[in-house]
C-alpha positions as CSV (number, residue, x, y, z in Angstrom):
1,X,65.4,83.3,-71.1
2,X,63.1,83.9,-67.9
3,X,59.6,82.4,-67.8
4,X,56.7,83.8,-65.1
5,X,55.1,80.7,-64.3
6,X,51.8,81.4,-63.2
7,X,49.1,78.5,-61.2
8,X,52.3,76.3,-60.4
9,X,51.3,73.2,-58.9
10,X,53.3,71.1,-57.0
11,X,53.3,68.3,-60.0
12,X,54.4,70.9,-62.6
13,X,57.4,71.8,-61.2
14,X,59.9,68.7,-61.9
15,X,59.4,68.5,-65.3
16,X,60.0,72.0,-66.0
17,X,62.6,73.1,-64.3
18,X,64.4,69.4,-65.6
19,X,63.6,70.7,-69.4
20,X,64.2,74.1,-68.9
21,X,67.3,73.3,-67.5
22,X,68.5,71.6,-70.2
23,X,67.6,74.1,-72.7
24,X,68.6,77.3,-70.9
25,X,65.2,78.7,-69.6
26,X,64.6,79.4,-66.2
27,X,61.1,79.6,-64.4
28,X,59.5,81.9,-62.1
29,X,57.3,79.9,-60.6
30,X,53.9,81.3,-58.5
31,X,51.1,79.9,-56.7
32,X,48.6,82.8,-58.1
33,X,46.8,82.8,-61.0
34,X,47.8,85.7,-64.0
35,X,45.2,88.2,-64.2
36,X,45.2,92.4,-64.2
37,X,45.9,92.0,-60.4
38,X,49.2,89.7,-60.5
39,X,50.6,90.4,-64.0
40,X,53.2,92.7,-62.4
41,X,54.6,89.6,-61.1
42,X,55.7,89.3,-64.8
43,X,58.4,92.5,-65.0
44,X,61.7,91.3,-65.9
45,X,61.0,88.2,-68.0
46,X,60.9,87.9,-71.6
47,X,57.4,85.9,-70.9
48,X,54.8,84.0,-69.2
49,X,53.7,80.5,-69.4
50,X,49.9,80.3,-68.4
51,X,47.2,77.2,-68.1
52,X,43.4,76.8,-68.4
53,X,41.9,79.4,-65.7
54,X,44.8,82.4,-66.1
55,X,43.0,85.0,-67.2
56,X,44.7,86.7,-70.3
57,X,42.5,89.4,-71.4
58,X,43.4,92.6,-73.1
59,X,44.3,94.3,-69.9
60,X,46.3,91.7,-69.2
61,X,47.8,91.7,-72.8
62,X,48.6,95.2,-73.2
63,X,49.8,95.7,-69.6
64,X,52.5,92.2,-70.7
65,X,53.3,94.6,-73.4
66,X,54.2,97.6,-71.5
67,X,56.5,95.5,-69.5
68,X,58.2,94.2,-72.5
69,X,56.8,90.8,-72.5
70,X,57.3,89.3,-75.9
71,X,55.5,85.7,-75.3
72,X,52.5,84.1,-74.1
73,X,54.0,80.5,-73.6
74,X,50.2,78.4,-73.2
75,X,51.0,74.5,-70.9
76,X,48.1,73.7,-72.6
77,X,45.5,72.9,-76.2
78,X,43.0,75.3,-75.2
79,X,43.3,78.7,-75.5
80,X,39.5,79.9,-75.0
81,X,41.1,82.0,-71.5
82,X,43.5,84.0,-74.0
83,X,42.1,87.3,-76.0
84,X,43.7,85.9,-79.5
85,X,42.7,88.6,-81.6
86,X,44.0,91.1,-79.3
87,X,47.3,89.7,-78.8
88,X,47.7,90.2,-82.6
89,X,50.4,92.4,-83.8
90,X,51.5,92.4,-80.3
91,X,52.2,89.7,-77.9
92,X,53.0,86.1,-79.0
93,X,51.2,83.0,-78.3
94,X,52.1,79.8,-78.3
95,X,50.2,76.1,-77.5
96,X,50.7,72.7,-76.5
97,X,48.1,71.1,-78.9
98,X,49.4,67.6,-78.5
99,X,50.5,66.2,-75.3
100,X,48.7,63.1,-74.3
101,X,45.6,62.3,-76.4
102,X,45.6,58.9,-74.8
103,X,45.5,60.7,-71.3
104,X,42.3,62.4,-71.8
105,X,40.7,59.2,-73.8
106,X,41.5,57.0,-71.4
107,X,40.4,59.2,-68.4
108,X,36.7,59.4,-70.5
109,X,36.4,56.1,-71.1
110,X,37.6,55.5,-67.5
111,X,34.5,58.0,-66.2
112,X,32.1,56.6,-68.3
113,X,32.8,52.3,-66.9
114,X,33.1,54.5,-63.2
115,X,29.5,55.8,-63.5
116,X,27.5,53.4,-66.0
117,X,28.8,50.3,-63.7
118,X,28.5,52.2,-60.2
119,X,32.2,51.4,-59.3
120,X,32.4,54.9,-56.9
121,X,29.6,53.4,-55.1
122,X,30.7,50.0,-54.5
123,X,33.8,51.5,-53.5
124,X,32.3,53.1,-50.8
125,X,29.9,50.6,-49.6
126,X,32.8,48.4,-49.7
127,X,34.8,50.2,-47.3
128,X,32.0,50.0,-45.0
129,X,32.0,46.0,-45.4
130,X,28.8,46.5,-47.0
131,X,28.6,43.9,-49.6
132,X,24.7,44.3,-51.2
133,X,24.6,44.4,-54.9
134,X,21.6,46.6,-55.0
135,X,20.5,49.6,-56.8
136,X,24.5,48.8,-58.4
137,X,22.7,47.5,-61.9
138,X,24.6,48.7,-64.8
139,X,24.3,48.2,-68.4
140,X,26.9,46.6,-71.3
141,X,29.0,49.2,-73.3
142,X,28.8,46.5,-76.0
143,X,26.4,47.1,-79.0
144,X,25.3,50.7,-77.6
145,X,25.6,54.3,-80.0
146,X,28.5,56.5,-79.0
147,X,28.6,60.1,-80.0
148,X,31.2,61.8,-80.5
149,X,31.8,65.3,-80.8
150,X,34.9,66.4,-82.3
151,X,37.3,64.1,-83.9
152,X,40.8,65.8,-83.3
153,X,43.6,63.7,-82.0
154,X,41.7,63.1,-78.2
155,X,38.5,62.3,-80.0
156,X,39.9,60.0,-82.2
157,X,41.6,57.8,-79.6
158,X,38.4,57.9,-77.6
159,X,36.6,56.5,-80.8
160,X,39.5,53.8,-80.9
161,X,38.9,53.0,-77.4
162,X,34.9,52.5,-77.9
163,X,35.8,50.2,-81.1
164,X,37.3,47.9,-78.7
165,X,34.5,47.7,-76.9
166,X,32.4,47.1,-79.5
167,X,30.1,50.3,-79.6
168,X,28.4,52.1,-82.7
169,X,30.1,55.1,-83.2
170,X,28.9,58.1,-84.8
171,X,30.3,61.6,-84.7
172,X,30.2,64.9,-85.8
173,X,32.9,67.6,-86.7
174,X,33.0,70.5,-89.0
175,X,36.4,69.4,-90.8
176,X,35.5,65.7,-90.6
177,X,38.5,62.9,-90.1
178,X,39.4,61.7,-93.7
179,X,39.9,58.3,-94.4
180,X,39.3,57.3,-90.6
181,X,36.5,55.2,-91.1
182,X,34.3,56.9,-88.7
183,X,30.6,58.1,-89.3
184,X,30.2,61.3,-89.4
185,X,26.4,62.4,-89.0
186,X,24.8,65.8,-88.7
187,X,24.7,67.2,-85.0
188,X,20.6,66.7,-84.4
189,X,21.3,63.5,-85.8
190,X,23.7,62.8,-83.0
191,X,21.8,63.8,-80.8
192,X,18.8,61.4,-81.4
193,X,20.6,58.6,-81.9
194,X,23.4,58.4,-79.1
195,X,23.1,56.6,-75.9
196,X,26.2,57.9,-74.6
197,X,27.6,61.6,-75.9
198,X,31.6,62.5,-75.5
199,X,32.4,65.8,-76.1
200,X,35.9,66.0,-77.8
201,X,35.7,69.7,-79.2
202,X,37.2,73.3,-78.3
203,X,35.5,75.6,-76.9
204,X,34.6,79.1,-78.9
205,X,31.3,81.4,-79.9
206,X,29.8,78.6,-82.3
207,X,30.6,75.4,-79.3
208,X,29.5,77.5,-76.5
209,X,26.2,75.9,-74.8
210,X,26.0,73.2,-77.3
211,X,24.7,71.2,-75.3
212,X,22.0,73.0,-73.7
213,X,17.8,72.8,-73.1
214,X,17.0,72.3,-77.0
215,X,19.6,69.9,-77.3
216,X,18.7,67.8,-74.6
217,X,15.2,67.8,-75.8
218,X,16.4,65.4,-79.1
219,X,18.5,63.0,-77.0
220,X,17.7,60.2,-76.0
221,X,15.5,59.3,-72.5
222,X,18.6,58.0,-70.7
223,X,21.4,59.6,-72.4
224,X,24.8,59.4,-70.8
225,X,26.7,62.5,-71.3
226,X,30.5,62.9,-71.0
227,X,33.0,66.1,-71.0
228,X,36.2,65.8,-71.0
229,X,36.7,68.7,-73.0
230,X,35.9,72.6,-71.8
231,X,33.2,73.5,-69.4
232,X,31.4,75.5,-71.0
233,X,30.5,73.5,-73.7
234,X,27.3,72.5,-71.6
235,X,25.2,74.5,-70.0
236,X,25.2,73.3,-66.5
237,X,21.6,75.2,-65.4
238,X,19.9,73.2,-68.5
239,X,22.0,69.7,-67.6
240,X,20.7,70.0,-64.0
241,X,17.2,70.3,-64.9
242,X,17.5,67.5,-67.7
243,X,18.9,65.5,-64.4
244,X,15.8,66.0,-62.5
245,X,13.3,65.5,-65.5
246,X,15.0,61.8,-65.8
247,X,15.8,62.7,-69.7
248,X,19.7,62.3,-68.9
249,X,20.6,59.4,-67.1
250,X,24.1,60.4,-65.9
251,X,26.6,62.5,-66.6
252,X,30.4,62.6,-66.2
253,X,32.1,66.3,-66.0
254,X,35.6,66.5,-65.6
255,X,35.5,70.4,-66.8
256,X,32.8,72.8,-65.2
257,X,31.8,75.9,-67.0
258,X,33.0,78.5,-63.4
259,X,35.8,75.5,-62.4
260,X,38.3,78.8,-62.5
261,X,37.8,79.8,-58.7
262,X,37.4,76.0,-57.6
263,X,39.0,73.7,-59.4
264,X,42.7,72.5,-58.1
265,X,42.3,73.7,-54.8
266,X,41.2,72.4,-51.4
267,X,37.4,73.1,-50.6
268,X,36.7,70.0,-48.5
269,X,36.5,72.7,-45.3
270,X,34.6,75.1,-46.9
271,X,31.1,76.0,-48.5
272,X,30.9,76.0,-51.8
273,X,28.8,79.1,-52.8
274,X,28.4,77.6,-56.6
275,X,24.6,76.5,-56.0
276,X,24.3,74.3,-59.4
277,X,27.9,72.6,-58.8
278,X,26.4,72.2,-55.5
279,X,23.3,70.4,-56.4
280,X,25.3,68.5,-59.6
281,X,27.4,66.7,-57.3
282,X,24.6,65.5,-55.2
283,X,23.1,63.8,-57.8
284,X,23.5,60.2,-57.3
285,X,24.0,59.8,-61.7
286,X,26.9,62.4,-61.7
287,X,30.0,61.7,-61.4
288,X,32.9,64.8,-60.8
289,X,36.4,65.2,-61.2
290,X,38.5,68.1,-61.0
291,X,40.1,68.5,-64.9
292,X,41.9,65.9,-64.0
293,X,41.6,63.9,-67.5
294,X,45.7,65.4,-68.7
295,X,46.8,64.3,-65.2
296,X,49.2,61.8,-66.1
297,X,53.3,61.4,-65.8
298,X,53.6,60.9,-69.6
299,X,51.4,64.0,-70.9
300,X,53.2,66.6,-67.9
301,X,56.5,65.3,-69.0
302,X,55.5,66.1,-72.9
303,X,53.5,69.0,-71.5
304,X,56.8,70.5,-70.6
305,X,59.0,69.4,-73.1
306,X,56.7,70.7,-76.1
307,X,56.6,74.1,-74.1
308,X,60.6,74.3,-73.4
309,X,61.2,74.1,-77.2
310,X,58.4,76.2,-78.3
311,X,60.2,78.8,-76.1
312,X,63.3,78.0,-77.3
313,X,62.3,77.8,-81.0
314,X,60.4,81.3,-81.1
315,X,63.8,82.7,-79.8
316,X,66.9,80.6,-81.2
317,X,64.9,79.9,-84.6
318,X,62.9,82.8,-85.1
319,X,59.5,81.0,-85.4
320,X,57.3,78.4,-83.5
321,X,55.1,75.9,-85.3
322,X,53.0,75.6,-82.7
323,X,52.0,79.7,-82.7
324,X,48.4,80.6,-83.1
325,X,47.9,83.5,-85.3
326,X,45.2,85.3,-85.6
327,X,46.2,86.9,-89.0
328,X,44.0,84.7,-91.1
329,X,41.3,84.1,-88.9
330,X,42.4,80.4,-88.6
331,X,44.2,80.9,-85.2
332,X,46.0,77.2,-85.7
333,X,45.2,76.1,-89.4
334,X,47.2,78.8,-91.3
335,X,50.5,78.1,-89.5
336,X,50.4,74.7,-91.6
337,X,51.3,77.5,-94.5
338,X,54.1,79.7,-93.5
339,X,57.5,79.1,-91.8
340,X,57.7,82.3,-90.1
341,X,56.1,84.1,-86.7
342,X,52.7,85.4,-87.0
343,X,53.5,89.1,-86.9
């Protein structure tokens, strides 16, 4: 089996070509991103394995198709960059929806102590042997509301996580956690009540902009808002100006709604032309990374793994639990009922 591996990074390689290895498939790997300008780089293999900012659109689809391409082979959960409907009936896709949840939680939780205790500035100051405490005032994690939103296996880590630190924690999900203990509270609700918010959910029509100008009007003056999650679940025009109205007191963004043309690459000699990333990072109360929250030796190694045998199961065994299907509408529930490919 032959793979076109497309955004390869230097830190994807050894895992992949050790696990594909062992299991017979080989990798193509390239440097450019799939989209209708590079998916000719595809012809000859019996599929692609894509991440977060390949572009897999219909043009892309049916153009995979033509070339024979039986299998869309995802190194990732999300799958919002991936036309789902319109692979139905004829391209395969397959996800990674569990590699590291502790990964992500950890980096959030990590983000949130970083901003909320001014470590990235002392850091700094420090390296200039300046040793002044001020404007460095933080506040105690202990005793303060947490919301999160979506409890899937990333949210609920992060929820353990907060218990340990003693926070409230409320959250809110559409297929609510059951006998986890946690409180699950309508999303206004949420909103009005959190000191700190942790998004934790996918992104698709209903998520998109969820946390926007109306829903930064009910938070909380203050509010600390973190997203690990997908970009666009914020909208970054209406963050900004809740930044410079003082109604949000920081925020942490490992994801940005346009990260596809700037995230994992080198910019440091260049000028950005995104005006509102721009002006985000100079805030002094936000705090960026580069969707860096998965970036750790334990969830690439399972990262791999999981996607060598999905691979390997769709074609020895016929099927792939992990397929998304758009049959039923579900896209990941429904494969919970059959034992067989989605088309």
């Amino acid at each position: 089996m032959r793979f076109a591996f497309f955004d390869t990074k230097p830190y994807d390689m050894p895992s992949f070509e050790k696990y594909g290895k062992e299991s017979g498939v080989t990798f193509k790997f390239y440097e450019t991103r799939l989209n209708e300008d590079t998916v000719q780089l595809a012809k000859g293999c019996d599929g692609v394995c894509v991440f977060v900012n390949d572009m897999v659109n219909a043009e892309v689809i049916d153009r995979l198709c033509e070339m024979g391409i039986k299998v869309i082979a995802l190194r990732c959960a999300g799958y919002n960059n991936v036309d789902i409907k319109h692979c139905y009936g004829k391209i395969h896709v397959l996800h990674v929806p569990a590699y590291s949840p502790y990964a992500v939680a950890e980096h959030t939780m990590a983000m949130l102590l970083t901003s909320i205790r001014r470590i990235h500035k002392a850091y700094n100051r420090t390296k200039d042997f300046n040793f002044s405490l001020n404007e460095l005032t933080g506040f105690d994690l202990h005793g303060k509301t947490v919301g999160v939103i979506g409890t899937g296996r990333i949210g609920r880590v992060f929820v353990d996580i907060c218990r340990g630190f003693g926070m409230n924690i409320i959250a809110y999900d559409k297929f609510p956690a059951k006998d986890s203990g946690i409180e699950y509270v309508p999303l206004d609700e949420l909103f009005q009540r959190s000191d700190i918010i942790s998004l934790h959910c996918p992104l698709n029509e209903e998520s998109y902009h969820m946390i926007n100008a109306d829903s930064i009007a009910k938070m909380k003056k203050g509010v600390v808002i973190v997203n690990t999650s997908r970009g666009a679940l914020i909208d970054a025009e209406a963050l900004l100006e809740g930044i410079k109205e003082r109604r949000i007191g920081a925020a942490c963004l490992d994801v940005y709604e346009e990260e596809a043309d700037i995230f994992f690459e080198d910019y440091s000699g260049h000028i950005v032309e995104d005006d509102t990333l721009a002006r985000l990072i100079t805030m002094p109360n936000v705090l960026v990374t580069s969707h860096q929250a998965f970036l750790t030796e334990e969830a690439l190694s399972n990262i791999a793994e999981t996607t060598v045998k999905n691979i390997t199961d769709f074609f020895d065994k016929g099927s792939c639990a992990n397929e998304l299907c758009y049959r039923c509408g579900s896209v990941e529930d429904c494969r919970k009922q059959r034992a067989q490919k989605c088309f």
